[in-house]
Each structure stands twice: as C-alpha cells, then as structure tokens.
N, C-alpha and C positions, 0 to 999 in steps of 0.2 A: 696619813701622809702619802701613802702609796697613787691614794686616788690624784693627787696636787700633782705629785711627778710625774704622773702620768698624763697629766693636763699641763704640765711645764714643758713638756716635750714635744706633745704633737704641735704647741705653739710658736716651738722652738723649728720644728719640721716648717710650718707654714711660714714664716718668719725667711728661713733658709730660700723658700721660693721666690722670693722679693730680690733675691741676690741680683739675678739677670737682669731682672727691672731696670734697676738702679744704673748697671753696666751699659746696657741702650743705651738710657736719657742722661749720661756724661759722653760731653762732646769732648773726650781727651783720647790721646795713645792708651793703648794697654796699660806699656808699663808706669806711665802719669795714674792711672787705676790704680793699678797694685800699690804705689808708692804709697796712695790713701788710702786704701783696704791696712794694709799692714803698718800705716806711721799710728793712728787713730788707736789702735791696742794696743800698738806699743806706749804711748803716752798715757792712757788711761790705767791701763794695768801699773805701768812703773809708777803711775803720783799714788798706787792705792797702795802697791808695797812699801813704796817710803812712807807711808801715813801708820801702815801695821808695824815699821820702823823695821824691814827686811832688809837684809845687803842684795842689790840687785847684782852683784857679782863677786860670787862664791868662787869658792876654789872647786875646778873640774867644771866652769861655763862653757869653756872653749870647746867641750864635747856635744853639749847640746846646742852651742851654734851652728855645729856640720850639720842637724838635723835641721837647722833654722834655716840654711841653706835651701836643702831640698822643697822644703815647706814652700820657701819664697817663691822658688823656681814651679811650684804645682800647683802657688795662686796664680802666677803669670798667667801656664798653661790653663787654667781654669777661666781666666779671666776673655784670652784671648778666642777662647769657644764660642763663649758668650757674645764677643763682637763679631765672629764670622760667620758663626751658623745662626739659628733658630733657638730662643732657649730651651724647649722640648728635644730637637736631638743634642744639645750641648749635657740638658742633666741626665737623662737616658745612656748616655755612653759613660760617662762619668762614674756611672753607678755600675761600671765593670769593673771597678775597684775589687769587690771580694776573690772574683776568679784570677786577678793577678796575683792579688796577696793568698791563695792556694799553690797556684805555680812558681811563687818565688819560695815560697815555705818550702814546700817539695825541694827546688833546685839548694837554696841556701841554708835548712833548717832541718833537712831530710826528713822532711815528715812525711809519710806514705799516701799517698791516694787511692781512696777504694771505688771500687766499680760505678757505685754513686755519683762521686765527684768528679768522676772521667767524664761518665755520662751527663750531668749538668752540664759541663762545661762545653761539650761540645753542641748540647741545645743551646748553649748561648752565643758559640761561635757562630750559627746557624741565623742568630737572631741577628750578628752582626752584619754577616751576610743581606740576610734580607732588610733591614734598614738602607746600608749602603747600594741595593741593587739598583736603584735611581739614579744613580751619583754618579758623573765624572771624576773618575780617577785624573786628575791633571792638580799639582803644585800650583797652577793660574788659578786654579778653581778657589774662590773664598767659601763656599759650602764645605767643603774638600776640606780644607784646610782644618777648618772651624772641627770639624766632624776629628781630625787626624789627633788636634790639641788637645781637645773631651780626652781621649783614648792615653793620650801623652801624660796626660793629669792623672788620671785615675791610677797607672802603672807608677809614677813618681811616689803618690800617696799608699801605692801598695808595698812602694821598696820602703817608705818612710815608717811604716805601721811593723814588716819585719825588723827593723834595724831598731828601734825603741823596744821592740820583744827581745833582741841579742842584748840589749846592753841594759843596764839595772843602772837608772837614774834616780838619786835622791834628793827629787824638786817637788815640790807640791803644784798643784794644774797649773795656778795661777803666774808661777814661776814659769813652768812648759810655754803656757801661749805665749807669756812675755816675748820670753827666746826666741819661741819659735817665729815671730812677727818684727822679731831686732832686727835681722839679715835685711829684709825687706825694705824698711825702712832705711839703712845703708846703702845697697845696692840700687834699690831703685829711685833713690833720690835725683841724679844726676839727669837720669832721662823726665823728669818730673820739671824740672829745670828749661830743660831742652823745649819742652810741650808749654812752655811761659805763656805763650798766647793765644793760648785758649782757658787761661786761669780765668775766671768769672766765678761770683756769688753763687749761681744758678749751679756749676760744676762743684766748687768744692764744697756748696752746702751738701748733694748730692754725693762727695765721696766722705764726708763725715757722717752724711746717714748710711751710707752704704759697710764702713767702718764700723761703728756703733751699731747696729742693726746683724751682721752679718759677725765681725772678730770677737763681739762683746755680750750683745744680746743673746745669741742663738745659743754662742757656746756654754753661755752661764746656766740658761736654762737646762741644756742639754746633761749637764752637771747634776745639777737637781737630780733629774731623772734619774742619771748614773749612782748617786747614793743611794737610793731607795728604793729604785730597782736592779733588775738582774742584767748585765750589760748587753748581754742576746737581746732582750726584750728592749731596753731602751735604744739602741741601733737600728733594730729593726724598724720600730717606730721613725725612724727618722726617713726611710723611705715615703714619707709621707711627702716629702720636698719633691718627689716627683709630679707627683696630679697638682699638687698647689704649684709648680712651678709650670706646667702646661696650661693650668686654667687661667693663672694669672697673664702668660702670654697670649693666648685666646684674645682674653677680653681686654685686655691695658696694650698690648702689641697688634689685637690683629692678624696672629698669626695660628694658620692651619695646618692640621696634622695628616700626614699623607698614609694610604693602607699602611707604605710598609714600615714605617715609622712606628705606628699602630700596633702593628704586627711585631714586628721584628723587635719595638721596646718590650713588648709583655713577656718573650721571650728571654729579656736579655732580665727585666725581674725579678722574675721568677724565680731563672737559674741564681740568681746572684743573691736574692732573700732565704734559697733555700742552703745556699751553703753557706750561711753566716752559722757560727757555731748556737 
C-alpha cells in the first residue's frame, strides 16, 4: 500500500502544477478565480457529507471558519501571483512557507531555533535576494507585485498551519476542507458577480476543472499518501509541484527562467525542504 501512496502523491504534486495553468487560460478577476477554486469544494465535499448523512454544522464551526477565512484570503493571494508574475516565480516563492511557519513558531509557540535553522534560513533569505535582484521594486510593477503576493500567500498559510497547531479541532479532513473553502465561496461571491461579463463556457468550464483538479483531486490524493505514510515524507514529496509546475509553464505558457530565478529558487528549496521536520 505504501508503494500506491506513494504514487498518489507525486500525482497529486504534478496534478498541483497544472494550478497556474488553469489561472492564465481564465479570462476572469482573481477573485471571479477564487470564487471558483473555493465554491466547486465547497459543493462537492458538502453533497458527499450529506450523502455519509454528516451535520455540516456542528457545534464549534464558527472556530474553523476564522481558519476558512485566512485560507480564502491565501487562495486569493495565491491566485493573484499566478496572474502577475510567471508561474515558476509564483510557485518558487510560495514554497517559503516552511521558513515562515519556523519564525512564527519561534515568535507565537516559543519554540527555539538552533544554529541550523538560522542558518537555512538565512540561505534562503539570500535566495530571495537573488531572485528578486532583476526586479523593480515599484507597486506599478505587475512582476513586483505578482512576486510580493507568492510571498503574502505563503506567510498567510504559514500563520494558518500554526493556528490549527494552537487549537485542537474535532473535524475529520473532509470536514477541514469543507470549512476551509465555505468562507471563499461567501466572500468571494459578490466580486464573481461583479466580473458577469466575462462569464463563458470556456471560463467556468476552466474554473470547475480548476476546482475539481486542484480543491479535490490533489488534496484527496495527497490524503492517501498522509495515511500510509510518514507526514515529513509525504509533504516533502509534494515539492514536486515545483519542476511540474516550471516544466508545464515552459512548454503550455512559453515561458523562461532567468539565472537568478534558477539560482535563487534552488536556494530558496533547499533551505525550505530542509527544514521541513
């Protein structure tokens, strides 16, 4: 069984590179995006628990809705990398998630940092560095920006990864994603609304596969893996979504990777698969 989750996974990592794909070739706003990324699991998951005959609103929801909050608010930002920059530095900076989720432990969980972890972190700082040393620092800049969002996402899901470690919730996953994709579907509705005319076949068949593929697919798979292996190993594995998501931009987008992109992601890697516990 080990061998299957362990092939659920990486499929689940190359699956995850298709995200940005998807985000390109929809001619909508962002958050007209996210409204589909997050309505599509929210609807699928709710008709699977009413089918297992669950209450989709338990006593103590309104707890993991602040989490469903953030979530929404770190697909937005995720979303909107993906329309401003390149998907190669969109999922490269993204994947500075672990060294947030170090430095907020440290600040909110007091956990200690050893000489290691300093040092990683600051090769990765290093990597940020040299990625960005191309780059106009200017707000008008949509590289800029794009590049600022990746960084804004990653730090969101780092605060969201310690706050679910503070608090002891008693929901099974399929309940978690639910929640976590409810907010999104609320909130983002209205600007979804707004973005009316650009509604086409072509778009929202594109943000159901993009939903289903991305809310549904990856994470189920990624599940898999989490039972039957060790959770270091199956995370890890999921860095795979980095070269599947450069290669796929390559050849479906067109688009190329500059030294210090090159550079400066292997950097940012590294440090960041080596501090994963």
């Amino acid at each position: 069984m080990k061998g299957k989750s362990f092939i659920a996974v990486v499929v689940a990592a190359l699956i995850a590179g298709l995200g940005g794909i998807f985000i390109k070739f929809i001619d909508m706003d962002a958050t007209a995006i996210a409204w589909m990324r997050t309505t599509v699991p929210t609807l699928f998951l709710g008709a699977l628990l009413l089918i297992q005959k669950k209450k989709l609103f338990k006593s103590g929801f309104l707890s993991l809705f602040k989490f469903s909050v953030l979530s929404s608010f770190r697909i937005y930002l995720f979303i909107m990398a993906y329309v401003l920059t390149s998907v190669g530095n969109a999922v490269v900076l993204f994947y500075t998630y672990p060294i947030f989720t170090l430095l907020l432990a440290n600040r909110l969980l007091g956990e200690q940092m050893n000489k290691k972890q300093i040092g990683l972190m600051l090769f990765a700082f290093l990597g940020l560095v040299i990625v960005y040393s191309n780059k106009t620092f200017s707000f008008s800049d949509s590289d800029f920006l794009g590049m600022f969002s990746a960084i804004g996402a990653a730090i969101v899901f780092a605060y969201v990864v310690i706050l679910m470690k503070k608090t002891n919730l008693d929901y099974e996953r399929n309940e978690v994603l639910f929640y976590q994709n409810l907010s999104g579907m609320i909130l983002f509705l209205p600007f979804f609304l707004m973005d009316i005319g650009n509604i086409s076949l072509k778009n929202v068949s594109l943000g159901i596969g993009y939903g289903m593929a991305i809310g549904v697919v990856t994470f189920s798979l990624f599940m898999v893996g989490l039972k039957y292996m060790k959770a270091s190993i199956t995370s890890s594995l999921m860095y795979l979504e980095i070269p599947s998501t450069m290669i796929l931009g390559y050849f479906i987008l067109g688009e190329s990777l500059s030294w210090n992109v090159i550079i400066g992601g292997s950097f940012i890697i590294l440090s960041s698969f080596l501090l994963k516990p």
